[in-house]
N, CA and C atoms of all chains as a GROMACS GRO file, in nm:
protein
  573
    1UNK      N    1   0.083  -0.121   0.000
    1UNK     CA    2   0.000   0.000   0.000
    1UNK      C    3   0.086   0.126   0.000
    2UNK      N    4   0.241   0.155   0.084
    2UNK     CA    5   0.264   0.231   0.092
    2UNK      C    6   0.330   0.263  -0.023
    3UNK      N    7   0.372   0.151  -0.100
    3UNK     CA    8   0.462   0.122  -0.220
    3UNK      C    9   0.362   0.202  -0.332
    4UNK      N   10   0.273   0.204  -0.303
    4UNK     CA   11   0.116   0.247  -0.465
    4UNK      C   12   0.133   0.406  -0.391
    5UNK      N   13   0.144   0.450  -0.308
    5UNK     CA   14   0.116   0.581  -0.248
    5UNK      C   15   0.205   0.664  -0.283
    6UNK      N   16   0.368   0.613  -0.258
    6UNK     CA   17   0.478   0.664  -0.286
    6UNK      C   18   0.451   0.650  -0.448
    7UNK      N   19   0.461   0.600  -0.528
    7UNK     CA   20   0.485   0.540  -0.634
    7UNK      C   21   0.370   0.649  -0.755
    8UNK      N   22   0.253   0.705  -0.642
    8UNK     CA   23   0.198   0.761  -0.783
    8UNK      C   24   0.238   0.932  -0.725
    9UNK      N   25   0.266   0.940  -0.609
    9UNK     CA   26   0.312   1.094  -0.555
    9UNK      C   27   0.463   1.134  -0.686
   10UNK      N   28   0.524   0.984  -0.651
   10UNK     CA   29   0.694   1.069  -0.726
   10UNK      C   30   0.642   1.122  -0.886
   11UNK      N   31   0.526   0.956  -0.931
   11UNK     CA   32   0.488   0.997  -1.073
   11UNK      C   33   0.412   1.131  -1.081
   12UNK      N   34   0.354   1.206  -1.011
   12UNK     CA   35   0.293   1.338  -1.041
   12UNK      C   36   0.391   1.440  -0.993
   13UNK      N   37   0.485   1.416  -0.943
   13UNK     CA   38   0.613   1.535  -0.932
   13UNK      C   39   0.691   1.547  -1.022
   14UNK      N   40   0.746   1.408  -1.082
   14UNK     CA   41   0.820   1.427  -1.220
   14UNK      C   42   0.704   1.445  -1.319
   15UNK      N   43   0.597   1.429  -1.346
   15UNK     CA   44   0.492   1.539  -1.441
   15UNK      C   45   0.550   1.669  -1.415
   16UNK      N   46   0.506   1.712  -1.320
   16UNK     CA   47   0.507   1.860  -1.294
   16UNK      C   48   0.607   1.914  -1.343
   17UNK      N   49   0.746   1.825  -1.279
   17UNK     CA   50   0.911   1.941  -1.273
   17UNK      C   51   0.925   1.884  -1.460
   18UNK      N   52   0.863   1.779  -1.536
   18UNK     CA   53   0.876   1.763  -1.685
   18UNK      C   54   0.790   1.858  -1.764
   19UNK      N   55   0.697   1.886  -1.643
   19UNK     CA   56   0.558   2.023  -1.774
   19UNK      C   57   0.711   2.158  -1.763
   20UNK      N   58   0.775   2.174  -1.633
   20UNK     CA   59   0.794   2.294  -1.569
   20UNK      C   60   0.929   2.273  -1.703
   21UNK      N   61   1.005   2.195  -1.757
   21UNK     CA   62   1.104   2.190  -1.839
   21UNK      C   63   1.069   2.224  -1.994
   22UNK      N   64   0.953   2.160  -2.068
   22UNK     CA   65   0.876   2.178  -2.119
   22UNK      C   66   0.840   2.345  -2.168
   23UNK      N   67   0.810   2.388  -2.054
   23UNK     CA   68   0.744   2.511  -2.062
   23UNK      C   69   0.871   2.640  -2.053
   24UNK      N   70   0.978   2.582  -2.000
   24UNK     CA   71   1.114   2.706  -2.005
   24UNK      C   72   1.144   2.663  -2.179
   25UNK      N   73   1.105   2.545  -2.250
   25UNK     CA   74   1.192   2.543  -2.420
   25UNK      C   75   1.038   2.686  -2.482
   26UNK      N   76   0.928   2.584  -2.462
   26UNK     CA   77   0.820   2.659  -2.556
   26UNK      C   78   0.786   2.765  -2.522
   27UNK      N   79   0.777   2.831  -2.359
   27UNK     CA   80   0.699   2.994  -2.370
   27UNK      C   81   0.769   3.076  -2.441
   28UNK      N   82   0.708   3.182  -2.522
   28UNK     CA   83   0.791   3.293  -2.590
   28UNK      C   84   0.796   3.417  -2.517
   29UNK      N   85   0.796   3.411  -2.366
   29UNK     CA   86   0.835   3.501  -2.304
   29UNK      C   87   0.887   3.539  -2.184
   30UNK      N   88   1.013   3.624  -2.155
   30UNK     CA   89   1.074   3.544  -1.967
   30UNK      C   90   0.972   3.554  -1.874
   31UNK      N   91   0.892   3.665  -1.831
   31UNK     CA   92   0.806   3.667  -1.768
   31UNK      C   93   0.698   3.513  -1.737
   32UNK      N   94   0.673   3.465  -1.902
   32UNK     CA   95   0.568   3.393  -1.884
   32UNK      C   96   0.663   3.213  -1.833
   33UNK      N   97   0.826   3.238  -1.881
   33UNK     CA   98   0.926   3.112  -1.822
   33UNK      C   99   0.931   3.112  -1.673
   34UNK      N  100   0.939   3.272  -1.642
   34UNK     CA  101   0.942   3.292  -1.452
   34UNK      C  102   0.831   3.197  -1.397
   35UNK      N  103   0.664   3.208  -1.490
   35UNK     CA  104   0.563   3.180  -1.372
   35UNK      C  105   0.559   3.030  -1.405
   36UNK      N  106   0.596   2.959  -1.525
   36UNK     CA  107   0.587   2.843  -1.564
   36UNK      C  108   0.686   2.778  -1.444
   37UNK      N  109   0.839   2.768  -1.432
   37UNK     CA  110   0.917   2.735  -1.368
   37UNK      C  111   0.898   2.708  -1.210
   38UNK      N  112   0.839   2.847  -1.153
   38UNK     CA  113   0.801   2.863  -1.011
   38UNK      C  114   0.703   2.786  -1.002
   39UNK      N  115   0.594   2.796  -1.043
   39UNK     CA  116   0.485   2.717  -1.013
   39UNK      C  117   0.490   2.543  -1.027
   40UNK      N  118   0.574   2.511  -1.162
   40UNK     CA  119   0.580   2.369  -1.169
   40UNK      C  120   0.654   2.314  -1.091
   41UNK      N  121   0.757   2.372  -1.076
   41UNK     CA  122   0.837   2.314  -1.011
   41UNK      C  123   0.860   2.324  -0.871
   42UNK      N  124   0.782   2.396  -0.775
   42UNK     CA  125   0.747   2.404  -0.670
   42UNK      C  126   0.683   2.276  -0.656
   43UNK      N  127   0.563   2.253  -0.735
   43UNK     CA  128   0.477   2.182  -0.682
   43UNK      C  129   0.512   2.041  -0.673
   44UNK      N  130   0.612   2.029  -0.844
   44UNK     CA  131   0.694   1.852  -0.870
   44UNK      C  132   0.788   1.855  -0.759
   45UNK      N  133   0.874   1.957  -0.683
   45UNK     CA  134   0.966   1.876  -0.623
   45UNK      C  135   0.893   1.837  -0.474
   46UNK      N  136   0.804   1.920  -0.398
   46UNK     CA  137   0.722   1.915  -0.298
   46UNK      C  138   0.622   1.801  -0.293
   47UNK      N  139   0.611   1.696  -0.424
   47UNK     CA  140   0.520   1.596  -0.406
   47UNK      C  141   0.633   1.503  -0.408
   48UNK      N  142   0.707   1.526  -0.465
   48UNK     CA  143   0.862   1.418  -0.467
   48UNK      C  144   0.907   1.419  -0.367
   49UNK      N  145   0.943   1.514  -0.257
   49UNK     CA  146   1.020   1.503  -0.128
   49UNK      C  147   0.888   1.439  -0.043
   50UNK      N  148   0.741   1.474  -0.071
   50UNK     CA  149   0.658   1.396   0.022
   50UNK      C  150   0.649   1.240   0.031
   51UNK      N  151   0.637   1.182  -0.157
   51UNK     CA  152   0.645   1.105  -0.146
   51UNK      C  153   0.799   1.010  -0.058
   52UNK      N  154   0.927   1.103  -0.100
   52UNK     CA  155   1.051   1.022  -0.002
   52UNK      C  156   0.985   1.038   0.124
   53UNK      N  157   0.951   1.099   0.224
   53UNK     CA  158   0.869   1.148   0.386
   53UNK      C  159   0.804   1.012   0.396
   54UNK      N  160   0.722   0.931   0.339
   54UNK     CA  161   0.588   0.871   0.301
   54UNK      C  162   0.725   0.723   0.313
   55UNK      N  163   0.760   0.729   0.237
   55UNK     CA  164   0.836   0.597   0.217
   55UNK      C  165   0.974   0.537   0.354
   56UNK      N  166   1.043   0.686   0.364
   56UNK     CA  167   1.100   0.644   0.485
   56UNK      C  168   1.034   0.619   0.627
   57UNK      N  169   0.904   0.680   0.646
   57UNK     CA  170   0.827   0.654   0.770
   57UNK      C  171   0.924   0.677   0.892
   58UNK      N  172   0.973   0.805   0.886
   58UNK     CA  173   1.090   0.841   1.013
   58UNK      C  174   1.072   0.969   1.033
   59UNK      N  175   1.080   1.003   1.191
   59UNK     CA  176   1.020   1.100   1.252
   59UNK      C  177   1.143   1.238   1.169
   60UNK      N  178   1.269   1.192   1.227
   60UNK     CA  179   1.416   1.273   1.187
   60UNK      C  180   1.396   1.299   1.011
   61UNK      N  181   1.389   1.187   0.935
   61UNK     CA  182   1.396   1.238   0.772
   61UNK      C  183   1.257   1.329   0.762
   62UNK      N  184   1.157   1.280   0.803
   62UNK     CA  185   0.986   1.369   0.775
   62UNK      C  186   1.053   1.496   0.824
   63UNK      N  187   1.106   1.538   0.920
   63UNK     CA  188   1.120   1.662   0.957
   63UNK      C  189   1.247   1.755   0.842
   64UNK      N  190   1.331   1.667   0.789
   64UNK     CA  191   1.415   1.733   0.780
   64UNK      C  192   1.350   1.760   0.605
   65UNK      N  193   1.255   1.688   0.538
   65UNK     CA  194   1.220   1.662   0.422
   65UNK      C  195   1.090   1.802   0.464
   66UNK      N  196   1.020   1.805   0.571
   66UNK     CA  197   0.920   1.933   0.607
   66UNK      C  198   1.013   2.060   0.582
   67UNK      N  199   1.146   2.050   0.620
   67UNK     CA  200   1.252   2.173   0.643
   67UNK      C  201   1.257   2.224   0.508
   68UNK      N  202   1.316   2.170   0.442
   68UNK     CA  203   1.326   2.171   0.241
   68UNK      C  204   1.208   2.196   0.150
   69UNK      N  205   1.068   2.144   0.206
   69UNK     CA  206   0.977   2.156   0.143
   69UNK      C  207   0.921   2.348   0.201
   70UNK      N  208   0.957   2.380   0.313
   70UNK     CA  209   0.953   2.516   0.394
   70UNK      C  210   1.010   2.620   0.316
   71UNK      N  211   1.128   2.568   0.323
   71UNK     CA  212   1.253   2.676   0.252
   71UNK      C  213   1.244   2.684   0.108
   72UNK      N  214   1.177   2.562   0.013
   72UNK     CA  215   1.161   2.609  -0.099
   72UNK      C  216   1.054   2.664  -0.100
   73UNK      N  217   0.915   2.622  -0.006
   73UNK     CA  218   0.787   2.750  -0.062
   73UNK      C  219   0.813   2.879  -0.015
   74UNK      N  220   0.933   2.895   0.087
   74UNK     CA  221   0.988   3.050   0.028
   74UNK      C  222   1.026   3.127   0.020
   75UNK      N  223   1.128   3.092  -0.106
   75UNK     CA  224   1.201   3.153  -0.136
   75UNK      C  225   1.177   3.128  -0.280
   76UNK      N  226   1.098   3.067  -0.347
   76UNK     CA  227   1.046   3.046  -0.504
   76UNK      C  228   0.971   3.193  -0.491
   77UNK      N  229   0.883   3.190  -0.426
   77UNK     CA  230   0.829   3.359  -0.528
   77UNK      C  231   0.915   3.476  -0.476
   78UNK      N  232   1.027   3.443  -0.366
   78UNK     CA  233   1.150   3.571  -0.360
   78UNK      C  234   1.188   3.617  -0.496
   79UNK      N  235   1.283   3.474  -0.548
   79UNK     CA  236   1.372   3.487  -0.634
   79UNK      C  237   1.276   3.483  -0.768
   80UNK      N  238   1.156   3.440  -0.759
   80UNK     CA  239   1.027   3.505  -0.889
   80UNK      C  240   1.057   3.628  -0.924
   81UNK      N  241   0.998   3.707  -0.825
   81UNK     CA  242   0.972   3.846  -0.803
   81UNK      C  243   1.095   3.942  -0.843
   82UNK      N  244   1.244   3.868  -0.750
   82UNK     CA  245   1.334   3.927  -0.814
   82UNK      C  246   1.417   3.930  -0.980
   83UNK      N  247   1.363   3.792  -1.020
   83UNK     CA  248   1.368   3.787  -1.157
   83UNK      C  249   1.297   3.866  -1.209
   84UNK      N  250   1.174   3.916  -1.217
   84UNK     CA  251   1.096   3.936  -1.286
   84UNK      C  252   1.086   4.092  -1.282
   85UNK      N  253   1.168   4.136  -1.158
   85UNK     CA  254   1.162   4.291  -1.119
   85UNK      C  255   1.337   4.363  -1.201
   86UNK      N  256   1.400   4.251  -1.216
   86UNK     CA  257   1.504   4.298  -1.288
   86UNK      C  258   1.537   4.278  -1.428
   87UNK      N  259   1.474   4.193  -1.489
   87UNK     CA  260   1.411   4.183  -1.639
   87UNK      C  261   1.320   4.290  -1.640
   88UNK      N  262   1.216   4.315  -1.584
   88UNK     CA  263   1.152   4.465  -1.668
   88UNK      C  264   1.249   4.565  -1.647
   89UNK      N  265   1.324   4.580  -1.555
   89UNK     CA  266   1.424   4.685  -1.512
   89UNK      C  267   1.523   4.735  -1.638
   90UNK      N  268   1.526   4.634  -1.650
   90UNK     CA  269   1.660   4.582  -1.770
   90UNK      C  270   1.611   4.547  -1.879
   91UNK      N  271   1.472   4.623  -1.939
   91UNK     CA  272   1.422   4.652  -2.068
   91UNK      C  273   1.412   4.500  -2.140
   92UNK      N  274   1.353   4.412  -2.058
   92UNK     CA  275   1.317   4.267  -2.136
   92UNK      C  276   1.174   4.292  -2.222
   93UNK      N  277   1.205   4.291  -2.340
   93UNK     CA  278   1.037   4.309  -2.410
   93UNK      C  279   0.967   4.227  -2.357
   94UNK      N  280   0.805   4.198  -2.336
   94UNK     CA  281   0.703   4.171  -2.318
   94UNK      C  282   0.675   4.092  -2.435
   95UNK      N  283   0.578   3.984  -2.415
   95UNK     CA  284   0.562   3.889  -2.544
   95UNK      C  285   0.421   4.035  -2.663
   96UNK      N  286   0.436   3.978  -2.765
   96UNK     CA  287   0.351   4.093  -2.824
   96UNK      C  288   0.212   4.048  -2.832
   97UNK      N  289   0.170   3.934  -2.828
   97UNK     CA  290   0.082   3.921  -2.769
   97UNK      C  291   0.041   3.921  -2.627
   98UNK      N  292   0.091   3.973  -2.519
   98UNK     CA  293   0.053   4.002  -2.367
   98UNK      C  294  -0.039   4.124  -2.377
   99UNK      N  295  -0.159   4.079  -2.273
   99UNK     CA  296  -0.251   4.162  -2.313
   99UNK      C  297  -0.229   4.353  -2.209
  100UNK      N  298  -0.227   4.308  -2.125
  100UNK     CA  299  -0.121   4.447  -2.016
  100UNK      C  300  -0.028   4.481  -1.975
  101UNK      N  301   0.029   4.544  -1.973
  101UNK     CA  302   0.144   4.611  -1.876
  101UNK      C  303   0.106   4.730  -1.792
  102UNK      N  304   0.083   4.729  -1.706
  102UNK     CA  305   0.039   4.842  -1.571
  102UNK      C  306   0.128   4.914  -1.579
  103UNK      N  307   0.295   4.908  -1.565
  103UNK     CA  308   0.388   4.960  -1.515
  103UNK      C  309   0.441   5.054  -1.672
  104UNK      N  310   0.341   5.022  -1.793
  104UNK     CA  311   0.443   5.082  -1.916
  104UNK      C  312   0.429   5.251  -1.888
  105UNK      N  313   0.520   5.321  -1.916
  105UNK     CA  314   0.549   5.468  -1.916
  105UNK      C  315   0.524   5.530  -1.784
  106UNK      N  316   0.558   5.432  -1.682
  106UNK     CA  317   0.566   5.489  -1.513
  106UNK      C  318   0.708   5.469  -1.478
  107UNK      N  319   0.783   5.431  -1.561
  107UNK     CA  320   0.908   5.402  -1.486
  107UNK      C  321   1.017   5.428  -1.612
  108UNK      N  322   1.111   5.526  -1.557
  108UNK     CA  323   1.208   5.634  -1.635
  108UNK      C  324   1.354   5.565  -1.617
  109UNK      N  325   1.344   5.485  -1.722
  109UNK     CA  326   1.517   5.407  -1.715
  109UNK      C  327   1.591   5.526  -1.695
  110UNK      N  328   1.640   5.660  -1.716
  110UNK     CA  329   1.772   5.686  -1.699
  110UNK      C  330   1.791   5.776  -1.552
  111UNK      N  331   1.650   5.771  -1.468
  111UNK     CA  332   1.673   5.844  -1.344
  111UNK      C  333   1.654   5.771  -1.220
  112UNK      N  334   1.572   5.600  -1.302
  112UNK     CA  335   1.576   5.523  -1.207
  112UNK      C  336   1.436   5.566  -1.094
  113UNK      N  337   1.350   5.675  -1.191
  113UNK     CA  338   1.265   5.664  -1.074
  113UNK      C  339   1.063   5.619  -1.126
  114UNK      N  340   1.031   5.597  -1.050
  114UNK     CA  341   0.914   5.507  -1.069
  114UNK      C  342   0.801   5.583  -1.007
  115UNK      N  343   0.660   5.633  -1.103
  115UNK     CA  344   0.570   5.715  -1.087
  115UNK      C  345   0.467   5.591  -1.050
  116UNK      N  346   0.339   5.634  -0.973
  116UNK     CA  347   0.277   5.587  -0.940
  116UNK      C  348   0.098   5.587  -1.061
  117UNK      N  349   0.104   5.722  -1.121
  117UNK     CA  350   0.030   5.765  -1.180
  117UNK      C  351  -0.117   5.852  -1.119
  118UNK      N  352  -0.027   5.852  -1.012
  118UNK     CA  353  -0.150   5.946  -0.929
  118UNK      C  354  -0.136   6.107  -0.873
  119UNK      N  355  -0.006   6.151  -0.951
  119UNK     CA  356   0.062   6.207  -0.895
  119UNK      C  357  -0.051   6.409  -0.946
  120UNK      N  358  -0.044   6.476  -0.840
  120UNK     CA  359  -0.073   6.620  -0.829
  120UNK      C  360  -0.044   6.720  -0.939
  121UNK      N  361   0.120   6.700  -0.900
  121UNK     CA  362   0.223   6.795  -0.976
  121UNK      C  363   0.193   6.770  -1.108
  122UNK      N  364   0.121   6.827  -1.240
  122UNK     CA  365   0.110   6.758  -1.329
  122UNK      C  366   0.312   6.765  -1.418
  123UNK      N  367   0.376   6.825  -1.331
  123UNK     CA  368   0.502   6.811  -1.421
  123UNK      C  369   0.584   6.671  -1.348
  124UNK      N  370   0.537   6.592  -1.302
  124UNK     CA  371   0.609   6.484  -1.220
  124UNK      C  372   0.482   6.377  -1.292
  125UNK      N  373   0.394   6.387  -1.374
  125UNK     CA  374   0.261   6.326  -1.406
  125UNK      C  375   0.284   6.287  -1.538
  126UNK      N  376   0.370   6.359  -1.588
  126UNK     CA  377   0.402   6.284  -1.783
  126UNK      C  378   0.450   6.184  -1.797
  127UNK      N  379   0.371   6.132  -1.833
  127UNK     CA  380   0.445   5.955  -1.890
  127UNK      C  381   0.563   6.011  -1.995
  128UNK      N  382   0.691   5.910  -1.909
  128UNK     CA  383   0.787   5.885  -1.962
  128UNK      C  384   0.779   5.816  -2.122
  129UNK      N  385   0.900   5.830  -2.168
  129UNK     CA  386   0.925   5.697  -2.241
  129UNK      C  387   0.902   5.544  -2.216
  130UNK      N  388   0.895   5.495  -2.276
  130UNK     CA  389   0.816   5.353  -2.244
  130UNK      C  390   0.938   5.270  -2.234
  131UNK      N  391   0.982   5.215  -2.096
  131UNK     CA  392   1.139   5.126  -2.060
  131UNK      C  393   1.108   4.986  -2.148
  132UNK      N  394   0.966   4.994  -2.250
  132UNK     CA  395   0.977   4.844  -2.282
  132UNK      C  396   0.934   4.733  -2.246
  133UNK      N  397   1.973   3.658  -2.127
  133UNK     CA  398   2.059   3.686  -1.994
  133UNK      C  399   1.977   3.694  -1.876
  134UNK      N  400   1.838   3.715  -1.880
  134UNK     CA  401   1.758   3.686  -1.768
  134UNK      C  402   1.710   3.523  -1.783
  135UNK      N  403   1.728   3.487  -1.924
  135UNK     CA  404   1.636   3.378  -1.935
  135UNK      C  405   1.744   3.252  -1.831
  136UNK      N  406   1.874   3.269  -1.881
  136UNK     CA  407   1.999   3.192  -1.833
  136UNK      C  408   1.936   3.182  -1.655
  137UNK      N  409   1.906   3.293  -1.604
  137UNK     CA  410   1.924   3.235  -1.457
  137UNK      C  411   1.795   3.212  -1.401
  138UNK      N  412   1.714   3.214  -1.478
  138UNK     CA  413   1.607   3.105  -1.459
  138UNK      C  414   1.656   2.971  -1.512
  139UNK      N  415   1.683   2.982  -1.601
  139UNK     CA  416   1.711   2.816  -1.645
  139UNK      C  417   1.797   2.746  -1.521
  140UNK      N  418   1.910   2.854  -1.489
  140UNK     CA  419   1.976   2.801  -1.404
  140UNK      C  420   1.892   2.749  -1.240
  141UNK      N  421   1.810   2.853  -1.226
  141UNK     CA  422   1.725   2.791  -1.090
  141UNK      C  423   1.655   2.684  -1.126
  142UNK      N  424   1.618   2.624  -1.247
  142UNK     CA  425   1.532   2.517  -1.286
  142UNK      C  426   1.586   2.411  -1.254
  143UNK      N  427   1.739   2.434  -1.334
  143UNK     CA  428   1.831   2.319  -1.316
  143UNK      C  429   1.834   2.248  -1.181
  144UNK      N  430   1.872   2.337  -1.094
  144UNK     CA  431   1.897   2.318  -0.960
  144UNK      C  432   1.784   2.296  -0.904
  145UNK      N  433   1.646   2.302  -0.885
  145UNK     CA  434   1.516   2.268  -0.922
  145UNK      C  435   1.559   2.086  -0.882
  146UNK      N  436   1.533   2.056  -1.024
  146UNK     CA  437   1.531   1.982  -1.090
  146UNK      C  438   1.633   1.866  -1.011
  147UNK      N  439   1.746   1.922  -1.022
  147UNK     CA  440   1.855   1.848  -0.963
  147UNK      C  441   1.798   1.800  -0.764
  148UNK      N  442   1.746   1.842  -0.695
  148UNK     CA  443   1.705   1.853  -0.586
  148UNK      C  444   1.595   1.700  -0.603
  149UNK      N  445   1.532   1.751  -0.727
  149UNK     CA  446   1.423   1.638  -0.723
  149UNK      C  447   1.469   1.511  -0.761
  150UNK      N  448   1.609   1.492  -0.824
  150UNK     CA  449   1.666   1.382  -0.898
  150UNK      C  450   1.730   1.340  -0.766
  151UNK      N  451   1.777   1.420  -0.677
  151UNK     CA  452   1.860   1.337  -0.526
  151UNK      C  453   1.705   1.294  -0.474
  152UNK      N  454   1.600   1.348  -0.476
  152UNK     CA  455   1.491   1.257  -0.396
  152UNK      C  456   1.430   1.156  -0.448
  153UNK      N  457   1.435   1.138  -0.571
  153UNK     CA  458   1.396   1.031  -0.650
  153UNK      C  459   1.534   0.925  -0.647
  154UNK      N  460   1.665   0.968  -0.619
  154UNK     CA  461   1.772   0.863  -0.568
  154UNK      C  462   1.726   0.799  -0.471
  155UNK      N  463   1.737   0.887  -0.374
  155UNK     CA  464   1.754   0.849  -0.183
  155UNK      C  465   1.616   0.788  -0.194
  156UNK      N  466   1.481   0.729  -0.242
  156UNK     CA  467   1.352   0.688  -0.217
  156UNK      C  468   1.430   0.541  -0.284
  157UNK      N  469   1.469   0.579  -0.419
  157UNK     CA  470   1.530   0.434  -0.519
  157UNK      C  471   1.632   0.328  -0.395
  158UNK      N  472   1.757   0.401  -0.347
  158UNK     CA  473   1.816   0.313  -0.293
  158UNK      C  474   1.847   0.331  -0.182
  159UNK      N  475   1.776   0.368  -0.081
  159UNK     CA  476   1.710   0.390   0.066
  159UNK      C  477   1.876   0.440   0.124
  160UNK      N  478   1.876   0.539   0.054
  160UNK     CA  479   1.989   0.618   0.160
  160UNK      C  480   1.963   0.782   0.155
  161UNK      N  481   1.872   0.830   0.277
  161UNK     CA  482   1.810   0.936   0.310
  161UNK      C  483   1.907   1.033   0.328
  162UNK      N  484   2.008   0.970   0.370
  162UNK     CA  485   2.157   1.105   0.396
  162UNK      C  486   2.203   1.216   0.278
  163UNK      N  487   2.125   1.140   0.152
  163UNK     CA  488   2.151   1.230   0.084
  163UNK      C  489   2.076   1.363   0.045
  164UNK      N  490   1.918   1.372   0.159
  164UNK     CA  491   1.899   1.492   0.162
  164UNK      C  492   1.960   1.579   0.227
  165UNK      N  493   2.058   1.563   0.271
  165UNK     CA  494   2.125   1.709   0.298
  165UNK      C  495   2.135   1.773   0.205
  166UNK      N  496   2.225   1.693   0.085
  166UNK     CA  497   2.262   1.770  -0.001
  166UNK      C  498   2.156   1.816  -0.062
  167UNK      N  499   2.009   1.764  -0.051
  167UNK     CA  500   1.917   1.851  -0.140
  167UNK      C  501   1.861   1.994  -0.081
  168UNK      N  502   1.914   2.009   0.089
  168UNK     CA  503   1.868   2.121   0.170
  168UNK      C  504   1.990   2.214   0.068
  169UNK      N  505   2.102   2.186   0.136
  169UNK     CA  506   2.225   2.268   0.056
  169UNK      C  507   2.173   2.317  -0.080
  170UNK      N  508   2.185   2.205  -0.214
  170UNK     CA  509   2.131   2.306  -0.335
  170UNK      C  510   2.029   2.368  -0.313
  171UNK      N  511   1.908   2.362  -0.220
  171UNK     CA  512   1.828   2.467  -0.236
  171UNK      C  513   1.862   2.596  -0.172
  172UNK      N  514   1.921   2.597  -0.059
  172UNK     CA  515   2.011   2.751  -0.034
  172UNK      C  516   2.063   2.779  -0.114
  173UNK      N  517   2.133   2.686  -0.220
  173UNK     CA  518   2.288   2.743  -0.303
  173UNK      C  519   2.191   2.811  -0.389
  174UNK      N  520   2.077   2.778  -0.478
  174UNK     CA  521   2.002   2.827  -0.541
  174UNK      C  522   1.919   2.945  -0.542
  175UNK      N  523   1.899   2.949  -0.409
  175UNK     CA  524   1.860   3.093  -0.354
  175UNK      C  525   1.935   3.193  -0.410
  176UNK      N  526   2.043   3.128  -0.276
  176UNK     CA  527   2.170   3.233  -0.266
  176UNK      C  528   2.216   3.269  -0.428
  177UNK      N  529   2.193   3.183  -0.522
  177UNK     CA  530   2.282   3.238  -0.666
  177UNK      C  531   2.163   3.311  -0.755
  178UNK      N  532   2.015   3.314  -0.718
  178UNK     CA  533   1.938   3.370  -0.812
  178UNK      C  534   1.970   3.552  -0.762
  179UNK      N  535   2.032   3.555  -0.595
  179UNK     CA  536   1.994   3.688  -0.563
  179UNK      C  537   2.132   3.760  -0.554
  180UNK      N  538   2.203   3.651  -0.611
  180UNK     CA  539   2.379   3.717  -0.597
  180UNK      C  540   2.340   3.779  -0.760
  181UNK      N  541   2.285   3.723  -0.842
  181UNK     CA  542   2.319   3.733  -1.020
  181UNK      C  543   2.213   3.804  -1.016
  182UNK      N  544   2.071   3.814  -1.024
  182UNK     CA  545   2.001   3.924  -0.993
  182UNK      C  546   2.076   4.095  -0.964
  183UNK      N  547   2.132   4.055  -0.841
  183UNK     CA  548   2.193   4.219  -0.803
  183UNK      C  549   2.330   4.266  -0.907
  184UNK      N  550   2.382   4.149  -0.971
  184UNK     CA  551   2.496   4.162  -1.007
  184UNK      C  552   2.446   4.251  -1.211
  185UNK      N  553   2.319   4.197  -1.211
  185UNK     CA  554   2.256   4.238  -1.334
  185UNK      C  555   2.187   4.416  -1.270
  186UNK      N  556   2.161   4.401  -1.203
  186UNK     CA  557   2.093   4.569  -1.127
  186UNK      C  558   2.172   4.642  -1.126
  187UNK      N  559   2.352   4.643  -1.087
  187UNK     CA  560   2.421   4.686  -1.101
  187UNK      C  561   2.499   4.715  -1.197
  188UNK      N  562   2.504   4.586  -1.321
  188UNK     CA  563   2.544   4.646  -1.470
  188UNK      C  564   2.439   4.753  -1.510
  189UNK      N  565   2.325   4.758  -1.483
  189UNK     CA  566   2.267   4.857  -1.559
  189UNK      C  567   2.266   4.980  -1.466
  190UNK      N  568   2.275   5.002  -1.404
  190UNK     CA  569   2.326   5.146  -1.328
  190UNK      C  570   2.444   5.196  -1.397
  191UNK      N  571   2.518   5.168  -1.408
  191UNK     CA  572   2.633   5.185  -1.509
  191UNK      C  573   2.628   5.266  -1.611
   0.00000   0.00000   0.00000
């Protein structure tokens, strides 16, 4: 029984971390590789370390396999966020089919500073150039 | 150049899940340490190369 339990957990983690490989060759865009990656592969390696938890049946490995499964949920959407905040930073085009960008002509690559669009002053209120 | 260090966190990803799919195969659990370790190392290298790209473009 525990052998069928373990056995279909690892098979739906290597799905996942194989969609999450999958999806870094085919998306045509980093943004859309960031959310593919984080998400799949969060989820494939976290059913894979459960299923090892499941199979060793030990108080010391369950804990130390809880520790890893902790530390990766997070610090995956840290290092998301920071990918994804230094690619727009750093003028990564947007796929051309993406349907929004919130942030286009609020943020002024050469002064480094970032409008909110709510702003009074209408001379602090002109959309910049578009960082892309 | 952004795409590289995603790929690279995938890898390491990936690699984490291949030591747990070992250590389940031939019942030697000791080798999750090393899967705690790459996942710090992985951290630690998305936010070292991250800043190290924030800082070429200040430049």
């Amino acid at each position: 029984m525990t052998d069928i339990i373990v056995g279909i957990l690892a098979f739906l983690g290597t799905i996942f971390v194989f969609l999450a490989a999958v999806g870094m060759v085919r998306m045509p865009d980093t943004y859309l590789r960031i959310s593919v990656t984080t998400k799949a592969a969060t989820l494939g390696i976290g059913l894979l370390l459960i299923a090892g938890a499941i199979y060793s049946n030990e108080l010391a490995i369950t804990a130390k396999i809880l520790a890893i499964i902790l530390f990766l949920l997070l610090t995956a959407p840290v290092s998301a966020h920071l990918i994804g905040r230094t690619s727009y930073f750093s003028g990564v085009k947007l796929w051309k089919n993406s349907v929004m960008d919130d942030m286009e002509g609020k943020y002024d690559t050469s002064s480094e500073e970032l409008r909110s669009g709510f702003e009074t002053d209408p001379e602090k209120s002109k959309p910049t150039k578009s960082s892309g | 150049m952004v795409d590289r260090i995603i790929a690279l966190d995938l890898i390491i990803t990936t690699g984490i899940g291949f030591i747990s799919a070992y250590s389940i195969l031939y019942d030697q659990p000791a080798l999750l340490d090393v899967a705690m370790i790459l996942a710090l190392i992985a951290f630690l290298g998305t936010v070292a190369f991250t800043y190290y790209i924030q800082q070429k473009n200040k430049q």
